[in-house]
RONUTI-438018 format. One record per residue: x, y negated, z negated of N, C-alpha, C in turn; residue in three letters; residue number from 1. Coordinates in nm, 2 decimals, padded with zeros to 4 digits. Atoms other than C-alpha are relative to their C-alpha. Layout:
N
<<X Y Z> <X Y Z> <X Y Z> ALA NUM>;
...
This chain:
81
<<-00.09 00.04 -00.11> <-03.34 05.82 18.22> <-00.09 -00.03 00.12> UNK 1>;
<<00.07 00.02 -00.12> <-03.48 05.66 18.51> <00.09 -00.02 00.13> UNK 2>;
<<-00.06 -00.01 -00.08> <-03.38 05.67 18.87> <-00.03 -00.08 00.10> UNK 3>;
<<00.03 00.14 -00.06> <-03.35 05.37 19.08> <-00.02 -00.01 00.11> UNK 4>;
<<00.01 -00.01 -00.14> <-03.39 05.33 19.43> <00.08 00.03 00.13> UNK 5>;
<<-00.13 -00.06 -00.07> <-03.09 05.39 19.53> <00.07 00.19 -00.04> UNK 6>;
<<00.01 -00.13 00.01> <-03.11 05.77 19.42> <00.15 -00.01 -00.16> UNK 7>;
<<-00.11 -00.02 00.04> <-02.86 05.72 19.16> <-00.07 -00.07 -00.21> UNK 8>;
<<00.08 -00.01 00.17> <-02.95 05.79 18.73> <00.08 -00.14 -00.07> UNK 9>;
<<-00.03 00.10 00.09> <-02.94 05.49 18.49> <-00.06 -00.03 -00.14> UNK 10>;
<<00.08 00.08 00.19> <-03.01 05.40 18.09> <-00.07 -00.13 00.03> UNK 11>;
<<00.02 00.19 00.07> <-03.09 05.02 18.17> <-00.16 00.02 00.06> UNK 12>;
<<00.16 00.03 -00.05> <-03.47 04.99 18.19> <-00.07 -00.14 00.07> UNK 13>;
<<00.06 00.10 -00.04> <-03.46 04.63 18.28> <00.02 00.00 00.11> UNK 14>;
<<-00.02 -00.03 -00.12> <-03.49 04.62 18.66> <00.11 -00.14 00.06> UNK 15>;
<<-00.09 00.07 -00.03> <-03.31 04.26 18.68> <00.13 00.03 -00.02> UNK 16>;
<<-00.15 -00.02 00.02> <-03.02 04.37 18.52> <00.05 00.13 00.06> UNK 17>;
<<-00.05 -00.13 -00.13> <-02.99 04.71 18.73> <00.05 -00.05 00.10> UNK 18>;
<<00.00 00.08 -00.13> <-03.03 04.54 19.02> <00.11 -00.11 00.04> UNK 19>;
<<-00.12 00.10 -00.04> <-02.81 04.22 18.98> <00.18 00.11 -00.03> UNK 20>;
<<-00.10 -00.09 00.02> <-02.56 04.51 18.81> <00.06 00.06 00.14> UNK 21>;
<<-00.02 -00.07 -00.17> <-02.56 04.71 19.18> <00.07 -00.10 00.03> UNK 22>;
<<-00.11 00.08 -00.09> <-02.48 04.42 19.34> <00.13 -00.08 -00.06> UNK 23>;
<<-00.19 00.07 00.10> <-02.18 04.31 19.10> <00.08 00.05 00.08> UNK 24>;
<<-00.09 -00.10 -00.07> <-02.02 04.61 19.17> <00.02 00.01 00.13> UNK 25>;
<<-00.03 00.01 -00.16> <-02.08 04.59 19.54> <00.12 -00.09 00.00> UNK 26>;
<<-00.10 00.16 -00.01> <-01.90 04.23 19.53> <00.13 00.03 -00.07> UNK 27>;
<<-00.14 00.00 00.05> <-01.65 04.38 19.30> <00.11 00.08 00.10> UNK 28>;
<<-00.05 -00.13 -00.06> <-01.58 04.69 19.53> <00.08 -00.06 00.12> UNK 29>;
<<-00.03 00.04 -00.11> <-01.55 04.48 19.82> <00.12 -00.18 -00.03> UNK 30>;
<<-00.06 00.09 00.02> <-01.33 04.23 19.66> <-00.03 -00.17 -00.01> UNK 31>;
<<00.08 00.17 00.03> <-01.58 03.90 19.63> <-00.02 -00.02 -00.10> UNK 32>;
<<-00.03 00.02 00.13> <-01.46 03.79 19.31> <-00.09 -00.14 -00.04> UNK 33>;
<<00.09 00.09 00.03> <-01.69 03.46 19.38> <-00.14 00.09 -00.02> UNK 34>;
<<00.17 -00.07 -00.03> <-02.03 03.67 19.43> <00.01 00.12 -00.14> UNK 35>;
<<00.05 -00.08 00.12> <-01.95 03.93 19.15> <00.04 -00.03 -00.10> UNK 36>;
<<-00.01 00.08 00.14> <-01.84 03.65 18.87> <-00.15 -00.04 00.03> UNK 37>;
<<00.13 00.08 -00.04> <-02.18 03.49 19.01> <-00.11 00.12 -00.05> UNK 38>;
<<00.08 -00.14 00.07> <-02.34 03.81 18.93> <-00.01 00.07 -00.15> UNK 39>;
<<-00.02 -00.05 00.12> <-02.22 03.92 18.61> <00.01 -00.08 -00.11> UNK 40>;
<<00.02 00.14 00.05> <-02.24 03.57 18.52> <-00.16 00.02 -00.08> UNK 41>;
<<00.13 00.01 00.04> <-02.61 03.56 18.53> <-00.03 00.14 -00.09> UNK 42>;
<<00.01 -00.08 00.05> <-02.60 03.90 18.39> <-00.02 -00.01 -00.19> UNK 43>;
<<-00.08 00.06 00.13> <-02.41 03.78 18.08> <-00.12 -00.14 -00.05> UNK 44>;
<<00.03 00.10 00.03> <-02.64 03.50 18.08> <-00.14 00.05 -00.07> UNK 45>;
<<00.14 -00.07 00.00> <-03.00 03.70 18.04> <00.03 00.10 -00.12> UNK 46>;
<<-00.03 -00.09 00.10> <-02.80 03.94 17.79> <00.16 -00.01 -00.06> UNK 47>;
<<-00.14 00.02 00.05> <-02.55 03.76 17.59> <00.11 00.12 -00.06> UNK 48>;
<<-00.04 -00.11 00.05> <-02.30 04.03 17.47> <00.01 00.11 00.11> UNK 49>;
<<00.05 -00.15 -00.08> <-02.38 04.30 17.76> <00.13 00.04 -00.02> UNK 50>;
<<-00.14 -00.02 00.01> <-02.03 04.47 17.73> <00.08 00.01 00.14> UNK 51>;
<<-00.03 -00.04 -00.16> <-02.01 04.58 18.13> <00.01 -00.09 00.02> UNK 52>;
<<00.00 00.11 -00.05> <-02.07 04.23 18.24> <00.13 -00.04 -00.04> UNK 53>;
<<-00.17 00.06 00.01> <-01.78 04.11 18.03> <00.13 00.04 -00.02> UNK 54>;
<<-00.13 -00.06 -00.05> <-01.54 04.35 18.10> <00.01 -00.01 00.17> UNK 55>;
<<-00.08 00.07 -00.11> <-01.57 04.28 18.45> <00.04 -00.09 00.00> UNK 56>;
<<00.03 00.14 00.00> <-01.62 03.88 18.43> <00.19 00.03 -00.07> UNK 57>;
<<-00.10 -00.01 00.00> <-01.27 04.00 18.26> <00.14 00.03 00.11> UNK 58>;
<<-00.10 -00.01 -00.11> <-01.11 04.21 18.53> <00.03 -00.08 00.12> UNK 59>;
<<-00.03 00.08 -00.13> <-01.23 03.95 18.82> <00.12 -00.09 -00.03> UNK 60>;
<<-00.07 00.07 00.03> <-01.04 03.71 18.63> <00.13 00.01 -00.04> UNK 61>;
<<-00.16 -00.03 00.01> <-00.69 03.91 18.59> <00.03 00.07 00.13> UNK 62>;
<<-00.05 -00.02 -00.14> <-00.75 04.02 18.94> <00.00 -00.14 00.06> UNK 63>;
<<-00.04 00.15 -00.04> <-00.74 03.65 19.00> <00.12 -00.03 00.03> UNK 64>;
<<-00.08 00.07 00.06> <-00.46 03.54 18.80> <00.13 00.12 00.10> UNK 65>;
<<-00.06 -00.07 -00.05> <-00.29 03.86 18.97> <-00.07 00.10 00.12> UNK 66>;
<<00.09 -00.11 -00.07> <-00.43 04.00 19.30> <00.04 00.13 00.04> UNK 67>;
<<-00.04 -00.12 -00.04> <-00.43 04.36 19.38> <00.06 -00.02 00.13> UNK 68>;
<<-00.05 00.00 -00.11> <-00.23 04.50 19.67> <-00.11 00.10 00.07> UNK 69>;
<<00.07 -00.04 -00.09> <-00.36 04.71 19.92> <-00.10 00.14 00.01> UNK 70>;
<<00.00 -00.12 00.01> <-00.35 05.04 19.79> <-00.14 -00.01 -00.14> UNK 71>;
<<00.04 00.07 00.12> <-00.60 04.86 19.45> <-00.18 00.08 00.05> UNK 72>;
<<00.13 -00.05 -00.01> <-00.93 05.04 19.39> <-00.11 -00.05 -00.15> UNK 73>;
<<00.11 00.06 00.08> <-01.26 04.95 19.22> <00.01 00.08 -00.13> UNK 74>;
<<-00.01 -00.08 00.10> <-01.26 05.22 19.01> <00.01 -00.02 -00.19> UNK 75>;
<<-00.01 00.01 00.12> <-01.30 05.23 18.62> <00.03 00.11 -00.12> UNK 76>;
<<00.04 -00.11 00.11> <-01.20 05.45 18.35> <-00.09 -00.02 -00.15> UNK 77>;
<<00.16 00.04 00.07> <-01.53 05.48 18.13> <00.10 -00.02 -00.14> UNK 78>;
<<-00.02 00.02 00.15> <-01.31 05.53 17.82> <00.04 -00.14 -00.05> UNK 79>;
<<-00.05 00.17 00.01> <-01.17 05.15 17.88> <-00.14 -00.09 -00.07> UNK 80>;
<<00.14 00.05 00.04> <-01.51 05.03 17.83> <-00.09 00.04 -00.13> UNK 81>;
């Protein structure tokens, strides 16, 4: 397990995909569905298959089609994934 710079433990060894990973989630957390498809995009693109990448690249796209209200949080249950 290595621990990234942001003080926080991760499996992924490659530091691109950490890294663009952080900032997905940022963009997802904060609701920029352009900047964390754009992210998990390139993610997806460097590691065809990644499963995280395209379960969000999923959610942004049914938080699209339907946007959360107010009360709507980032959050994930791991067993979904």
């Amino acid at each position: 397990m290595r621990r990234s710079s942001r003080s926080q433990f991760t499996f992924e060894e490659d530091a691109e995909i950490r890294d663009l990973t952080a900032l997905g989630l940022a963009a997802f957390a904060k609701r920029d569905w352009d900047e964390a498809q754009r992210l998990f995009e390139a993610i997806f693109a460097r590691r065809e298959g990644d499963a995280v990448a395209k379960r969000y690249l999923e959610r942004i796209a049914s938080l699209r089609s339907e946007p959360p209200g107010d009360d709507w949080t980032p959050a994930e249950a791991l067993d979904k994934m």
